[in-house]
ROZA-996993 format. One record per residue (C-alpha): residue in three letters; residue number from 1; x, z, y. Coordinates in steps of 0.05 Angstrom, whole numbers. Layout:
BEGIN
pt type: ALA | seq: NUM | xx: X | zz: Z | yy: Y
...
This chain:
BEGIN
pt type: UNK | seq: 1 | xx: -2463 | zz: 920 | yy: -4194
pt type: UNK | seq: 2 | xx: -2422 | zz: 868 | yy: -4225
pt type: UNK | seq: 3 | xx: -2476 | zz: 839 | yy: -4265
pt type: UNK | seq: 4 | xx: -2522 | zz: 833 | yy: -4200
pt type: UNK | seq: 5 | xx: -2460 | zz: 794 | yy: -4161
pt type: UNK | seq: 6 | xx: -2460 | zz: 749 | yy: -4220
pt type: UNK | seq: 7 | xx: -2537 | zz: 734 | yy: -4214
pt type: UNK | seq: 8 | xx: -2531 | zz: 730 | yy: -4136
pt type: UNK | seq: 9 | xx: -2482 | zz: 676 | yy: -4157
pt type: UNK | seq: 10 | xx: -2512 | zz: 635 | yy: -4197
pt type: UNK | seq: 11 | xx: -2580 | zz: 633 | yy: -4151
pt type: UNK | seq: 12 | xx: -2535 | zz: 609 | yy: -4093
pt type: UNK | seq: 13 | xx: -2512 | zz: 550 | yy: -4131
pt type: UNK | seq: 14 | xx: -2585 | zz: 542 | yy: -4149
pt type: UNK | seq: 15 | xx: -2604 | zz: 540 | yy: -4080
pt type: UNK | seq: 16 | xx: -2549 | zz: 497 | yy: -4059
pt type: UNK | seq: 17 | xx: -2568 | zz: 445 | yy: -4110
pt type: UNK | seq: 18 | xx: -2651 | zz: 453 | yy: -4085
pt type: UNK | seq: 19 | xx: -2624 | zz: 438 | yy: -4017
pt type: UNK | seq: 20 | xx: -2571 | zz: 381 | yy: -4028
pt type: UNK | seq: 21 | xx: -2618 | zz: 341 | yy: -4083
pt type: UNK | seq: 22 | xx: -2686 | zz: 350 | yy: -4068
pt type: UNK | seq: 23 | xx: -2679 | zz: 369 | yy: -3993
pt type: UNK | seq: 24 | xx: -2635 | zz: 325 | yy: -3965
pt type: UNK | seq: 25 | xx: -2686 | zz: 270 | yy: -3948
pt type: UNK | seq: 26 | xx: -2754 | zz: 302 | yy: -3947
pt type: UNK | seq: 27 | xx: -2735 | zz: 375 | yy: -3915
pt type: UNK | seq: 28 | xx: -2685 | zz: 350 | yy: -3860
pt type: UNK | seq: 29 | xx: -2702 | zz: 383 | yy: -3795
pt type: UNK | seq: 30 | xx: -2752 | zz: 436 | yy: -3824
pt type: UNK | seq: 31 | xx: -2735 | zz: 479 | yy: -3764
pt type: UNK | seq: 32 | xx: -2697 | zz: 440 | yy: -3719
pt type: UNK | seq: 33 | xx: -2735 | zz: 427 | yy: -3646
pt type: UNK | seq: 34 | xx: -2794 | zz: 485 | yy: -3669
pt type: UNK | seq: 35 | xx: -2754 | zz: 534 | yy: -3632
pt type: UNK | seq: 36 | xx: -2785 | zz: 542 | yy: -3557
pt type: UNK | seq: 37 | xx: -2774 | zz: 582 | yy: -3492
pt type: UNK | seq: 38 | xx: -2815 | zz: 588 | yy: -3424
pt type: UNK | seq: 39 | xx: -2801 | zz: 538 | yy: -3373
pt type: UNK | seq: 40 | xx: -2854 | zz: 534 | yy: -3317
pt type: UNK | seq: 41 | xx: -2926 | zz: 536 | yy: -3313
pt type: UNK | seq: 42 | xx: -2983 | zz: 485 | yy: -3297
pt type: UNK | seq: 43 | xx: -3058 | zz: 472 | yy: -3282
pt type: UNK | seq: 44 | xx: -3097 | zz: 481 | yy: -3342
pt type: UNK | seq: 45 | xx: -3114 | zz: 409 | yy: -3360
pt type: UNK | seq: 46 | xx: -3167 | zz: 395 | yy: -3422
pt type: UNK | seq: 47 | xx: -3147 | zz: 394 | yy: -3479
pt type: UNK | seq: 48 | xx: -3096 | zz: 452 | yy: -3475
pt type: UNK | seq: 49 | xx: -3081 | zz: 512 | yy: -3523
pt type: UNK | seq: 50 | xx: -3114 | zz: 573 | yy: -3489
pt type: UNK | seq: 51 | xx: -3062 | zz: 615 | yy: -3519
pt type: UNK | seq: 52 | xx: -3012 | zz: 582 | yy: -3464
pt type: UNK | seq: 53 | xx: -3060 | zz: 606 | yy: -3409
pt type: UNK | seq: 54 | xx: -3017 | zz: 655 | yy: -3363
pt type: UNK | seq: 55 | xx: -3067 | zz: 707 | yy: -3348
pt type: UNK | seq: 56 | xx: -3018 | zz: 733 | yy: -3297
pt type: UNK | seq: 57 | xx: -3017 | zz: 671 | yy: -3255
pt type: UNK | seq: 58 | xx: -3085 | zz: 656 | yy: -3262
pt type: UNK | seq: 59 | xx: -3111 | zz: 718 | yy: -3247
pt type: UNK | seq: 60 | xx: -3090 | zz: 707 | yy: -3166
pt type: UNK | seq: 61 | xx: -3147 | zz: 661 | yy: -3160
pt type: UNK | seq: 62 | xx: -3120 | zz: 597 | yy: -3149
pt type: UNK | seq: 63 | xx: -3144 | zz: 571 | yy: -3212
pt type: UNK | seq: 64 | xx: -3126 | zz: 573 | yy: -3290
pt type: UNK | seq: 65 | xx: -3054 | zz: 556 | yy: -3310
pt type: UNK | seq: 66 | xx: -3013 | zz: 549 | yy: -3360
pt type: UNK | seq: 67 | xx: -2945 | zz: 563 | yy: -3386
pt type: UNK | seq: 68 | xx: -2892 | zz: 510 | yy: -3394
pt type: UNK | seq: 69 | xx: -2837 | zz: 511 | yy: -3454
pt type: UNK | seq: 70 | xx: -2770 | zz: 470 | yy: -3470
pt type: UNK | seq: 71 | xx: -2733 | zz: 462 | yy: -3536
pt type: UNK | seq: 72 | xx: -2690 | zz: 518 | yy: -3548
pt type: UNK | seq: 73 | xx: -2611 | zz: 488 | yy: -3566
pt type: UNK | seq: 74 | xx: -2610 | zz: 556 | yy: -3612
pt type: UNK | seq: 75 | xx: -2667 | zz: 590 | yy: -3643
pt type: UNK | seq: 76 | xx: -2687 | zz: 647 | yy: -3692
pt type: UNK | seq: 77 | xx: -2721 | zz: 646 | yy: -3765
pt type: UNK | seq: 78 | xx: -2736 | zz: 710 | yy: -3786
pt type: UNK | seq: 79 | xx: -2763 | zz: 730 | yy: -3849
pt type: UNK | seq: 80 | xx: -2811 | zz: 778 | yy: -3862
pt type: UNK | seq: 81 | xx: -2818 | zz: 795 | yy: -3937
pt type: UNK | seq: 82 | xx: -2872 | zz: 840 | yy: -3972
pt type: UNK | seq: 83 | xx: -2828 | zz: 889 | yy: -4026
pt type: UNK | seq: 84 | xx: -2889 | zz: 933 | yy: -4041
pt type: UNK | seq: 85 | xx: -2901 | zz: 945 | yy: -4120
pt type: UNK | seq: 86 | xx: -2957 | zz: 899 | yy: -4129
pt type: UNK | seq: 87 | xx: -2902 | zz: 845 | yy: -4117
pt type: UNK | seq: 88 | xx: -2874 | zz: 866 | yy: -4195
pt type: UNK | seq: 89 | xx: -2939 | zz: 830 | yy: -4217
pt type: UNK | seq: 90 | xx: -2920 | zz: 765 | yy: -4269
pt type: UNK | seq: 91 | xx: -2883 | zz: 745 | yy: -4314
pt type: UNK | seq: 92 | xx: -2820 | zz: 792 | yy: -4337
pt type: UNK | seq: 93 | xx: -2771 | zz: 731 | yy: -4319
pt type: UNK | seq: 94 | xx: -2808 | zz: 714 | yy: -4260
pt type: UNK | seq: 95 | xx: -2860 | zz: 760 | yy: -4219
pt type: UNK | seq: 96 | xx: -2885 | zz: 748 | yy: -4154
pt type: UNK | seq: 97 | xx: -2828 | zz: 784 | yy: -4128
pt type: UNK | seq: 98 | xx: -2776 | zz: 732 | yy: -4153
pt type: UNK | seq: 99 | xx: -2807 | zz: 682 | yy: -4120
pt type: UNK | seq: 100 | xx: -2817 | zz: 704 | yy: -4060
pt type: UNK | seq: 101 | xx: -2739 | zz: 726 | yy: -4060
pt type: UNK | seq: 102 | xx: -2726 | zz: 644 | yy: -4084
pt type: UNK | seq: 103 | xx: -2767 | zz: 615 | yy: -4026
pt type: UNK | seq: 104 | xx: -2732 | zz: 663 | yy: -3970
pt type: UNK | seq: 105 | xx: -2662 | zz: 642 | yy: -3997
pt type: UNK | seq: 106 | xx: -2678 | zz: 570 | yy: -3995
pt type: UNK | seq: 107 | xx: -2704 | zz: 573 | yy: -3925
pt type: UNK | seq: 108 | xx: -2647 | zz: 624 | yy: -3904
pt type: UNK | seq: 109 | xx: -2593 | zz: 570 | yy: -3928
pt type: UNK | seq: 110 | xx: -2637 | zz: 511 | yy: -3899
pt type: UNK | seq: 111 | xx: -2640 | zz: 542 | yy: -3825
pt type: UNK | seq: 112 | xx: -2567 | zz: 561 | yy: -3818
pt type: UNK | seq: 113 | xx: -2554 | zz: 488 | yy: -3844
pt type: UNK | seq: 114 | xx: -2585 | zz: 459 | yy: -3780
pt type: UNK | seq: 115 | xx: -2550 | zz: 515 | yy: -3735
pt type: UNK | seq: 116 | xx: -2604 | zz: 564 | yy: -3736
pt type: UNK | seq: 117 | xx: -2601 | zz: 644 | yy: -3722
pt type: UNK | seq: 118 | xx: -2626 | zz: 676 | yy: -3796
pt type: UNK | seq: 119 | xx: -2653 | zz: 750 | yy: -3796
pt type: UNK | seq: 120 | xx: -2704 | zz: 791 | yy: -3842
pt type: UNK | seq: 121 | xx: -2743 | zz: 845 | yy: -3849
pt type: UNK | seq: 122 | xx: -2765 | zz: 872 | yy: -3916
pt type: UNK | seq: 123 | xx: -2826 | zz: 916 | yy: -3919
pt type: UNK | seq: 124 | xx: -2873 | zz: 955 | yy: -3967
pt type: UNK | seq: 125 | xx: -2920 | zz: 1008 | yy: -3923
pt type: UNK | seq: 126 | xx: -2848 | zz: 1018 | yy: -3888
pt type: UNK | seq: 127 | xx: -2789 | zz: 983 | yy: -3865
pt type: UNK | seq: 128 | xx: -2744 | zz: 987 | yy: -3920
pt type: UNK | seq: 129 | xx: -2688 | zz: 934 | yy: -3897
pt type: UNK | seq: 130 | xx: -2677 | zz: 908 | yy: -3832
pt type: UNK | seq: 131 | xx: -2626 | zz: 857 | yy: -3816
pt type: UNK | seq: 132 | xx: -2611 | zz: 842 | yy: -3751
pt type: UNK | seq: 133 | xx: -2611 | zz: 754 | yy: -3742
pt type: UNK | seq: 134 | xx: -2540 | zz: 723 | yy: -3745
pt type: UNK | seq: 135 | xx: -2509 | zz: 656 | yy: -3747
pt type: UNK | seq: 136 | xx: -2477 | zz: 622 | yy: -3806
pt type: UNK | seq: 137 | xx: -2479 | zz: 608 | yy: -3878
pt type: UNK | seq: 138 | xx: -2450 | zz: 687 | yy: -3890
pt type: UNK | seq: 139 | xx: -2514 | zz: 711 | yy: -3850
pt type: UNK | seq: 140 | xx: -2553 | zz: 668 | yy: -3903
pt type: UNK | seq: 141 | xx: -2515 | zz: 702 | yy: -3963
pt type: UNK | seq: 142 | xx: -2522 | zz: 767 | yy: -3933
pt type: UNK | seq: 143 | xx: -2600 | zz: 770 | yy: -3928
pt type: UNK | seq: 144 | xx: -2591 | zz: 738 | yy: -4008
pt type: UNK | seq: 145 | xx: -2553 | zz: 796 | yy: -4034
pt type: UNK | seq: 146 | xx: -2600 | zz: 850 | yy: -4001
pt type: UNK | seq: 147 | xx: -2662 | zz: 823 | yy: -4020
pt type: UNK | seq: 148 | xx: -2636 | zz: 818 | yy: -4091
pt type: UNK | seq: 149 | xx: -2605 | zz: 885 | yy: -4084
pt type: UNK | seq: 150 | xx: -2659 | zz: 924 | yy: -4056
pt type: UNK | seq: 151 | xx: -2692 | zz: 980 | yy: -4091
pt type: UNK | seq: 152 | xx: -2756 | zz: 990 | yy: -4037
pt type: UNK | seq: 153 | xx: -2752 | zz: 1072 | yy: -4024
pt type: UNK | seq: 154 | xx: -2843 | zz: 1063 | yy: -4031
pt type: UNK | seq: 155 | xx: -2891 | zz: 1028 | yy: -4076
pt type: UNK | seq: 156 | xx: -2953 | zz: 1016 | yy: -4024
pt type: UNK | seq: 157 | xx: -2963 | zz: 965 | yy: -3978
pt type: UNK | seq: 158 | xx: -2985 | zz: 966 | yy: -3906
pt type: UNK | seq: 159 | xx: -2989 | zz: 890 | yy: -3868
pt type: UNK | seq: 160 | xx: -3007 | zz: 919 | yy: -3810
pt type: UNK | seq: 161 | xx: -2940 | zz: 970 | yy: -3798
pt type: UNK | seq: 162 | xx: -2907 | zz: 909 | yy: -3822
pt type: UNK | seq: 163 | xx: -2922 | zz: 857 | yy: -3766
pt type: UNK | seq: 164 | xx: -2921 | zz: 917 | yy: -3702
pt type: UNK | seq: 165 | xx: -2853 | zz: 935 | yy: -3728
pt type: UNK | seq: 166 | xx: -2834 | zz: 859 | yy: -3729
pt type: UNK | seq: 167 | xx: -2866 | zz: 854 | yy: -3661
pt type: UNK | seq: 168 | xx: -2827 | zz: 906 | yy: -3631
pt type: UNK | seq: 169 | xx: -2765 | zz: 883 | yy: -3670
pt type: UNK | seq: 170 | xx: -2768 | zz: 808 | yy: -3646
pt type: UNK | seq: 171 | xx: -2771 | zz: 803 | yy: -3575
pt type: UNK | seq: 172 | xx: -2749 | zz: 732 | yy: -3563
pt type: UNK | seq: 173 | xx: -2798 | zz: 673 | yy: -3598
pt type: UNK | seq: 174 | xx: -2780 | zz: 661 | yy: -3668
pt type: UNK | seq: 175 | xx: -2804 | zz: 621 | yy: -3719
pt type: UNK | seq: 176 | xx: -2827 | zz: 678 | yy: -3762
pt type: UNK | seq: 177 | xx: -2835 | zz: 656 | yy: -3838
pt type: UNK | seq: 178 | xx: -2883 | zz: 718 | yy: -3866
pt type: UNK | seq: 179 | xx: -2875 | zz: 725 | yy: -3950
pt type: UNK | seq: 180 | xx: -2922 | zz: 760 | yy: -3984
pt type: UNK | seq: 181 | xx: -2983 | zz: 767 | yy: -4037
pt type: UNK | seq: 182 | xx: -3029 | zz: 798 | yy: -3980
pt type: UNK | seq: 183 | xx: -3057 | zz: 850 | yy: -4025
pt type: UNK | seq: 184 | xx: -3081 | zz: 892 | yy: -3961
pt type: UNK | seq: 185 | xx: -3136 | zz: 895 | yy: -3914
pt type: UNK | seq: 186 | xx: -3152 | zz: 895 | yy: -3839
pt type: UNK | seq: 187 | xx: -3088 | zz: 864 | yy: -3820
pt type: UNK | seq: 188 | xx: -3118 | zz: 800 | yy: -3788
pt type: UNK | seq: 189 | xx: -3118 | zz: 826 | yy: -3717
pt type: UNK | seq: 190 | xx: -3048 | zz: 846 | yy: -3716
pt type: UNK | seq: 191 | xx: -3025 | zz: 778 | yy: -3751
pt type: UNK | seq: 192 | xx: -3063 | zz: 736 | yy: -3698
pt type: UNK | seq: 193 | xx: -3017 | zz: 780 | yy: -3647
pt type: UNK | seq: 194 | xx: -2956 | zz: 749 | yy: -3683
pt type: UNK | seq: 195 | xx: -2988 | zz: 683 | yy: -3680
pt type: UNK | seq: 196 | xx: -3001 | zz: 682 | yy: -3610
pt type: UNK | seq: 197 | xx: -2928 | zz: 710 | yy: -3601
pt type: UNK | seq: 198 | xx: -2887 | zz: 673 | yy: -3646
pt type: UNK | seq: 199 | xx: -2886 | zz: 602 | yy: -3692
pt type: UNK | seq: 200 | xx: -2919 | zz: 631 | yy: -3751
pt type: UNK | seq: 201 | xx: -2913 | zz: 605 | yy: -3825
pt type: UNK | seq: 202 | xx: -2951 | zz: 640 | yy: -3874
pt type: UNK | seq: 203 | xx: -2931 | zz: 646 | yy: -3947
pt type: UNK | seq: 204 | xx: -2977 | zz: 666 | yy: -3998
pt type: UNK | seq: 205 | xx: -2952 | zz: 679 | yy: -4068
pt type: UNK | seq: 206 | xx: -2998 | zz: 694 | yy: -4127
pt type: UNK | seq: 207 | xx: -2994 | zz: 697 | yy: -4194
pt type: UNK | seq: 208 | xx: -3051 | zz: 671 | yy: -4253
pt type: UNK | seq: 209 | xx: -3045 | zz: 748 | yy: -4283
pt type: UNK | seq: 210 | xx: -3087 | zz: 770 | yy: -4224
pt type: UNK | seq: 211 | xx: -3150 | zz: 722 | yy: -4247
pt type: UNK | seq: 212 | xx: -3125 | zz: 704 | yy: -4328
pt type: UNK | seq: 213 | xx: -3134 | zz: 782 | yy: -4348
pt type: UNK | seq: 214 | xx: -3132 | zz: 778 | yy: -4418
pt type: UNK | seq: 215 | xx: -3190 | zz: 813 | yy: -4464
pt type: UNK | seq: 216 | xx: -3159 | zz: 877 | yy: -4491
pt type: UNK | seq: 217 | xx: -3223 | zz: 910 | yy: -4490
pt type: UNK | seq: 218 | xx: -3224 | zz: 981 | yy: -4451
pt type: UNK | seq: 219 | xx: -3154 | zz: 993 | yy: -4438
pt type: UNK | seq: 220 | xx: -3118 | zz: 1046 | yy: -4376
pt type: UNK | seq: 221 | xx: -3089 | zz: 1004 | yy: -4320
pt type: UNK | seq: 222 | xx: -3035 | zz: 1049 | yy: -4280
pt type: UNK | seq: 223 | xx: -3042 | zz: 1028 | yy: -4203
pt type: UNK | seq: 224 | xx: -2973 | zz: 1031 | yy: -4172
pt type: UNK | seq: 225 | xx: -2993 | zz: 1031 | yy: -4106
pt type: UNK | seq: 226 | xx: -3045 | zz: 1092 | yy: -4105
pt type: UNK | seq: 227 | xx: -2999 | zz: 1121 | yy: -4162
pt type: UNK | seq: 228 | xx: -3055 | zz: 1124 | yy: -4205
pt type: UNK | seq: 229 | xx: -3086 | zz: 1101 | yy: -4275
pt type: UNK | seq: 230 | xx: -3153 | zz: 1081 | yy: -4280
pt type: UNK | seq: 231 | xx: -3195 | zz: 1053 | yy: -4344
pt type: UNK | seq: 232 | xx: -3221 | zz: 981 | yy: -4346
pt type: UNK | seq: 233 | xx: -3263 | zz: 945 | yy: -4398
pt type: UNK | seq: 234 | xx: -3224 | zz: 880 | yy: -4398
pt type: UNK | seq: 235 | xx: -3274 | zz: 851 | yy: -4433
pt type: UNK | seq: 236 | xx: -3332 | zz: 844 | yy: -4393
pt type: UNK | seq: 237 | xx: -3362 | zz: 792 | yy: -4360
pt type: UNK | seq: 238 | xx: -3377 | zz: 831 | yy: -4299
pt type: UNK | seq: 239 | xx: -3306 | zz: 855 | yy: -4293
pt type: UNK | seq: 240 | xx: -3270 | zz: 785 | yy: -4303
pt type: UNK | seq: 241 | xx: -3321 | zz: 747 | yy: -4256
pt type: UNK | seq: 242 | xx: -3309 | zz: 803 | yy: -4205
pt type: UNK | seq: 243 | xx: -3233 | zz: 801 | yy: -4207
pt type: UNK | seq: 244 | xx: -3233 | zz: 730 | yy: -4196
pt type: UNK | seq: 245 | xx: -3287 | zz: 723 | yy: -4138
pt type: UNK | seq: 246 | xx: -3250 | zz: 767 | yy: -4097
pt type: UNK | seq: 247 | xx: -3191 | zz: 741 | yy: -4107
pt type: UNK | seq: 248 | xx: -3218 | zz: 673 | yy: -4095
pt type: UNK | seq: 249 | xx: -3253 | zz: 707 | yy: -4030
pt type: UNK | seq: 250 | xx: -3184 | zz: 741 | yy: -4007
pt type: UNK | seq: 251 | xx: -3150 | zz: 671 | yy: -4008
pt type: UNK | seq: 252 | xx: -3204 | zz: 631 | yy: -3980
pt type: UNK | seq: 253 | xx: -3216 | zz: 676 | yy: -3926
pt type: UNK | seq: 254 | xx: -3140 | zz: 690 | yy: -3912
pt type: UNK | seq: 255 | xx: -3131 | zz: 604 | yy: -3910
pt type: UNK | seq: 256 | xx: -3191 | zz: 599 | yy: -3858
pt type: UNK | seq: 257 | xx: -3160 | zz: 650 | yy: -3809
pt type: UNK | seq: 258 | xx: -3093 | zz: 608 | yy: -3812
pt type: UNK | seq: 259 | xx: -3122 | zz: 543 | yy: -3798
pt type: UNK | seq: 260 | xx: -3170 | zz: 575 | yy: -3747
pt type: UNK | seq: 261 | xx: -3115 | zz: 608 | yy: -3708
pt type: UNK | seq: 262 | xx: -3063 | zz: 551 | yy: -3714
pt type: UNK | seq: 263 | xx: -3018 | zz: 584 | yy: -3761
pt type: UNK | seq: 264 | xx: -2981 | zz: 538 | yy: -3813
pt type: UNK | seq: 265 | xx: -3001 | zz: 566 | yy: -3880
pt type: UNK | seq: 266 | xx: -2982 | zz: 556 | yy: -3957
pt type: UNK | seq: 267 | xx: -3011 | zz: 578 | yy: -4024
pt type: UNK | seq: 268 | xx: -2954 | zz: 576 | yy: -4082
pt type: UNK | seq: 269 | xx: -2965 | zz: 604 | yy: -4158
pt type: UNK | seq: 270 | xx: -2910 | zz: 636 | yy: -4189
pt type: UNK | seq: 271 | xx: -2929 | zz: 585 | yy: -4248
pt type: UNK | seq: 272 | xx: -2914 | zz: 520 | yy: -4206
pt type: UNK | seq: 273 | xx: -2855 | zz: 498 | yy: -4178
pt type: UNK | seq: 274 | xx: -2856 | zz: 514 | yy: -4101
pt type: UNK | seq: 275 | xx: -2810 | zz: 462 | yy: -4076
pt type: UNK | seq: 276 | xx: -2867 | zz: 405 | yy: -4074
pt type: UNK | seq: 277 | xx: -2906 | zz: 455 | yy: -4036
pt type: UNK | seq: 278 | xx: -2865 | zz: 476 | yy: -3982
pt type: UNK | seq: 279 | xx: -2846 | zz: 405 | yy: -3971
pt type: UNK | seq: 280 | xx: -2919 | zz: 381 | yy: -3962
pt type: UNK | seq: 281 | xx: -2930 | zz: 441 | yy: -3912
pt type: UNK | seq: 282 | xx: -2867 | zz: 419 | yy: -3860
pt type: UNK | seq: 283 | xx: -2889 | zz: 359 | yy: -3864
pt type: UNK | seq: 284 | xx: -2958 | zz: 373 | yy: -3837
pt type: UNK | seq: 285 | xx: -2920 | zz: 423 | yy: -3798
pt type: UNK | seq: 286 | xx: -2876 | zz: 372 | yy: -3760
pt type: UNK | seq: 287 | xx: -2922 | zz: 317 | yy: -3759
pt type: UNK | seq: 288 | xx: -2971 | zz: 374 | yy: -3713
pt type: UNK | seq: 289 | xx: -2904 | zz: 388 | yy: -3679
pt type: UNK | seq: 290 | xx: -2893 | zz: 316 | yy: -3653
pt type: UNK | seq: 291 | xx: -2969 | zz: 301 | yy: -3633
């Protein structure tokens, strides 16, 4: 235990120096004014986001309306991050999992900087943490040490369980910041619910091992997930070009359902540094924010 306290350690002062050096100018007000809550409604005027419409109001017949919202003085970011096994995928110093772990302590510290509520949710085909959102740099350092500390109780992965469960947990609207490698299926329907619902920021980490398989010839590949080993020839054409259409597919297809349903979205590679990344995607983000 003392070893991981040490570690926790030194990746808050890593953080700390991300945010005070690289952050400072760039990343101020990444979620400050994103926050909002229902004020009134209005006619439906050209032009407008049908996912405002109030069905409810407009549904009496004197025409179609829409709802009204004001800047929150408080808000939420919760984080929802993907713990399953095919998150171990990468390099032994740093898989996808370390990443992801990285990018939701740097955006933990950066919210409770500009007086934002912090929570999480970490989730394979389960929940396996929850923590409820809090105020303060302590509510920051607490979802650091459990995320680093967790040992997820299953290996699968399940999006969809995932988003009801943080649907049902988060009542109020939240900027929700969702981490994970999307290795799934059939989740789309369910995310476009948290879209609609909540300010939604999708993360997608990958790793080049999932395309760059190297030729070992026919070799057993153990499946964590389905618990299962199954034999490959690494060194066909067929299988390569396979791997790394659908792959290619899975990401194109996952980016096109963001930018079709308004949901902020960013690609990093555990190979790359993510900072650069995450600070072109507020920056779109806010820009959208303030048109």
């Amino acid at each position: 235990m003392k070893e991981i306290l040490q570690k926790i350690r030194k990746f808050e002062i890593q953080i700390r120096k991300v945010i005070d050096t690289q952050m400072q100018g760039d990343y101020h007000s990444v979620f400050k004014g994103t926050g909002l809550e229902f004020n009134d409604v209005r006619e439906y005027q050209y032009g407008d986001d049908v996912r405002t419409i109030d069905w409810n109001v407009s549904a009496k017949g004197d025409g179609t309306y829409v709802k009204t919202f004001k800047e929150e003085k408080e808000q939420t970011v919760f984080f929802l991050l993907d713990v399953s096994a095919s998150q171990e995928i990468g390099n032994t110093q740093r898989k996808k999992l370390d990443v992801c772990r990285e990018i939701c302590g740097v955006l933990a510290l950066s919210a409770v900087k500009e007086g934002s509520h912090v929570g999480a949710l970490c989730f394979s085909d389960k929940k396996e943490k929850y923590i409820k959102a809090g105020k303060g740099l302590h509510y920051a350092y607490r979802i650091i040490t459990s995320i680093f500390t967790l040992k997820p109780a299953s290996l699968k992965t399940n999006l969809n369980t995932a988003i009801y469960m943080a649907l049902n947990i988060i009542r109020r609207r939240s900027v929700i910041i969702l981490i994970s490698d999307f290795i799934d299926q059939n989740y789309e329907h369910a995310l476009k619910a948290l879209a609609r619902r909540h300010d939604l920021v999708i993360v997608h980490v990958t790793d080049a091992r999932e395309t760059n398989f190297p030729k070992l010839g026919i070799i057993p590949l153990y499946d964590k997930e389905r618990g299962k080993t199954v034999w490959v020839n690494t060194s066909s054409a067929q299988f390569v070009g396979g791997l790394s259409e659908q792959f290619s597919q899975n990401k194109a297809q996952l980016e096109s359902f963001c930018k079709k349903n308004q949901i902020n979205y960013v690609a990093i590679n555990t190979t790359e540094e993510y900072i650069p990344a995450l600070i072109k995607m507020f920056r779109i983000r806010n820009k959208r924010s303030k048109a």
